[in-house]
C-alpha positions as CSV (number, residue, x, y, z in Angstrom):
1,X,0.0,0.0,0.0
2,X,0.9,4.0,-0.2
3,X,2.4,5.3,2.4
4,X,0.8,8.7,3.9
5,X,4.4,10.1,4.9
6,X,8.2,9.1,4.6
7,X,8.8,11.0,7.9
8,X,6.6,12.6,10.0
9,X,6.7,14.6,13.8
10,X,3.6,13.8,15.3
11,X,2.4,13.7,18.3
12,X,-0.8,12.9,20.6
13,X,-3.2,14.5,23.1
14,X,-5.3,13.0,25.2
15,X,-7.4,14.8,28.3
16,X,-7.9,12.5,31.4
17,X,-9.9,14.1,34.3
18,X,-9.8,17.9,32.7
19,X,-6.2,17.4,32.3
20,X,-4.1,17.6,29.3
21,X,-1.1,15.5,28.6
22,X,0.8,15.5,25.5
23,X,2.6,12.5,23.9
24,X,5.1,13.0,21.6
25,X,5.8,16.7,21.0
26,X,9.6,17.3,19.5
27,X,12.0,19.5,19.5
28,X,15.3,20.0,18.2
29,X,15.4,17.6,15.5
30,X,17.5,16.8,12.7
31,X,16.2,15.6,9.8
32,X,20.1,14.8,7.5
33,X,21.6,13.2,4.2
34,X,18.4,11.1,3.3
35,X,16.6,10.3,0.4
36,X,13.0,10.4,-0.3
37,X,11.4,9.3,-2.9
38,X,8.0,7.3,-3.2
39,X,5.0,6.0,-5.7
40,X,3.1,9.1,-5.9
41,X,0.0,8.8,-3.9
42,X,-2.2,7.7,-0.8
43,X,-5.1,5.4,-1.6
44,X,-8.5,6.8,-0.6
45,X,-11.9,6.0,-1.3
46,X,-13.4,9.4,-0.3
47,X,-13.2,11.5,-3.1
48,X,-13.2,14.8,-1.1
49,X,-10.4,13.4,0.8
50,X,-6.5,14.5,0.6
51,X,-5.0,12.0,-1.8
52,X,-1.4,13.2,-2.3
53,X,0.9,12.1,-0.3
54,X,3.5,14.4,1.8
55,X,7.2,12.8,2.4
56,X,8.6,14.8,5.6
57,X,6.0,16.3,7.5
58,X,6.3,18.6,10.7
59,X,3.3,19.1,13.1
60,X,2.1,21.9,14.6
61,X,3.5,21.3,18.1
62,X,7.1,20.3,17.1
63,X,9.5,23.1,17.5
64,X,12.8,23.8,15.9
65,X,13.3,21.0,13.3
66,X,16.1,21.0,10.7
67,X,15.9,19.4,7.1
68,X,18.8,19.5,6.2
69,X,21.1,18.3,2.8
70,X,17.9,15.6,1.7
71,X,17.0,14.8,-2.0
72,X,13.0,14.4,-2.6
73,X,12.1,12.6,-5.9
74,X,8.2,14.0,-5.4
75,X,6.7,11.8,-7.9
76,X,3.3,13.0,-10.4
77,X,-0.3,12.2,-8.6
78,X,-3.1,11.2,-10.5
79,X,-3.7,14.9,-11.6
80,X,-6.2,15.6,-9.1
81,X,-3.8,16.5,-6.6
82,X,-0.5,17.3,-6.0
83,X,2.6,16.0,-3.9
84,X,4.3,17.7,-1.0
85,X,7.7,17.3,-0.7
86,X,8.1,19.4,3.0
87,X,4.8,20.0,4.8
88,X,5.8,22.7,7.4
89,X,3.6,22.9,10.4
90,X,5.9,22.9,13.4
91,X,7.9,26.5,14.6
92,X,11.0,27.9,13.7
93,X,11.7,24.9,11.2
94,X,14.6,25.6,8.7
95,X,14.8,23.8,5.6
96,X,18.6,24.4,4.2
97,X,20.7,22.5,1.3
98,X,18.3,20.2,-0.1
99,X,17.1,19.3,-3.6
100,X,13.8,18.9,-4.5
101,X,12.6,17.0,-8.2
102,X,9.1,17.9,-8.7
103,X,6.7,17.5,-11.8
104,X,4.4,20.1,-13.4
105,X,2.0,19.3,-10.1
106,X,4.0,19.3,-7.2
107,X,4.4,21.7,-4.0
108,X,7.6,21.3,-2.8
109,X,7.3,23.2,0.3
110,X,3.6,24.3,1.7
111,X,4.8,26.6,4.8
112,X,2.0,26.4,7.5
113,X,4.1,27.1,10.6
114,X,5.3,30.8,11.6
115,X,9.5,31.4,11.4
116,X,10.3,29.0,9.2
117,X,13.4,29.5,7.4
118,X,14.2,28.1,3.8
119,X,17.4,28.8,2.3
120,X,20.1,27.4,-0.3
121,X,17.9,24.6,-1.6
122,X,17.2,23.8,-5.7
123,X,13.9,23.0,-6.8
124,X,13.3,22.0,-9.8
125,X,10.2,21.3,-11.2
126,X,6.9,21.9,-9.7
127,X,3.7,24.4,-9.5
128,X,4.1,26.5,-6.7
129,X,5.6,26.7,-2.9
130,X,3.3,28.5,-0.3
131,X,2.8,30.7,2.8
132,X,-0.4,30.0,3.6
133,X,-2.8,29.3,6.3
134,X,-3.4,25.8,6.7
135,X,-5.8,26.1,9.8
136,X,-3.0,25.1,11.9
137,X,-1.5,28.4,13.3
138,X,-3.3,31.3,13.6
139,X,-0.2,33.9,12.4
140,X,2.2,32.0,10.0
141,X,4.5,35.5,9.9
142,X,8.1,35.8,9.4
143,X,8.9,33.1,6.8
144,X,12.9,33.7,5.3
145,X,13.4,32.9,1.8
146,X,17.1,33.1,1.1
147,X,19.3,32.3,-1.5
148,X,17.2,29.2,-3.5
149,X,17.0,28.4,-6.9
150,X,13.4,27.8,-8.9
151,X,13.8,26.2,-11.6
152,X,10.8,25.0,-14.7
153,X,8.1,26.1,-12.4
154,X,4.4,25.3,-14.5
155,X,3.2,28.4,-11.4
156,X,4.4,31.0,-10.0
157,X,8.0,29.4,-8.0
158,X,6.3,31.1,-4.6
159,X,3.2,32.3,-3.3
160,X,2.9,34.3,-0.1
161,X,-0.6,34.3,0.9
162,X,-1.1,34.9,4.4
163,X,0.9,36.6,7.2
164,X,3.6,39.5,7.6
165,X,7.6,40.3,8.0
166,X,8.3,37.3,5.2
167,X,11.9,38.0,3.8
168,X,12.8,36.5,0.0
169,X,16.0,37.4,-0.7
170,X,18.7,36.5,-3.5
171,X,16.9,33.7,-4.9
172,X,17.4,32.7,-8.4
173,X,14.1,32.6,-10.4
174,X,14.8,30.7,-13.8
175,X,11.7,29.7,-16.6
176,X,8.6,29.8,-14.2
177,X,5.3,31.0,-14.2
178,X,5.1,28.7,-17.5
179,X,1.0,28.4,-17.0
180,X,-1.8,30.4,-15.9
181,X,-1.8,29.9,-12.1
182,X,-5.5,32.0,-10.9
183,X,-4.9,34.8,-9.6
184,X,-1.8,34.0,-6.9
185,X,0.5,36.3,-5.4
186,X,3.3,36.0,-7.9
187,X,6.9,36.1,-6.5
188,X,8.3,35.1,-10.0
């Protein structure tokens, strides 16, 4: 069968008594030097459910995770939907020195989590990355996009949708935007 995701932070909550104890809940991790790479999607029989498939995937109560010098091969869905490479929900996660291989479809990174950084990674191929509000965190501000290359985006390389104080500087920009995308935020 598919597999949902090649890595993931999760944790669990559970109330006993009106108390609340949490399971699970990371922090300074180091996610180094691997390789993901997978079959494209997640079986589901619900057609209004999430069928792509994410490969390294940071929940919302991890803090401070590193991803650092990985290769993700994010393979093509069946059109539908597209594949996540990096799902960002945790704080103050930094994404640095990786490569991402994407298709016409893919989102490399979807940023859900406030003070994530990204910087010196390639991507290329894919439609879009994102700043945007997931419904995980209410303020998903003060995102860093330094010194990345885009390459053969099909959308616009990066779309900021939500929050403030995001920073994209010195990245490299190179044949995207090469469809129409709605009407998206371009940084491209």
């Amino acid at each position: 069968g598919a597999v949902r995701h090649g890595w993931t932070t999760g944790g669990i909550q559970r109330t006993i008594s009106s108390s609340t104890y949490r399971y699970g809940t990371v922090k300074d991790v180091l996610i180094a030097n691997n390789t993901f790479k997978s079959n494209g999607k997640q079986a589901t029989s619900n057609p209004y459910a999430w069928s792509a498939m994410t490969m390294c995937d940071t929940h919302t109560e991890g803090v401070r995770i590193t991803v650092l010098g990985n290769t993700f091969g994010i393979p093509d869905d069946t059109g539908s939907t597209s594949n996540v490479g990096v799902s960002i929900r945790a704080r103050d996660v930094t994404v640095r020195g990786n490569t991402f291989n994407g298709t016409a479809i893919s989102k490399p990174i979807l940023c859900w989590g406030p003070g994530a950084t990204i910087e010196g990674n390639t991507f290329r191929r894919g439609w879009y990355n994102a700043v945007e509000n997931g419904g995980y965190n209410a303020d998903v501000d003060n995102t860093k996009w330094h010194n990345n290359t885009f390459i053969d985006f099909s959308g616009p390389a990066l779309v900021l949708r939500t929050g403030t104080g995001h920073e994209v500087v010195d990245n490299r920009f190179i044949n995207c935007g090469q469809s129409t995308s709605g009407s998206q935020q371009k940084a491209c």
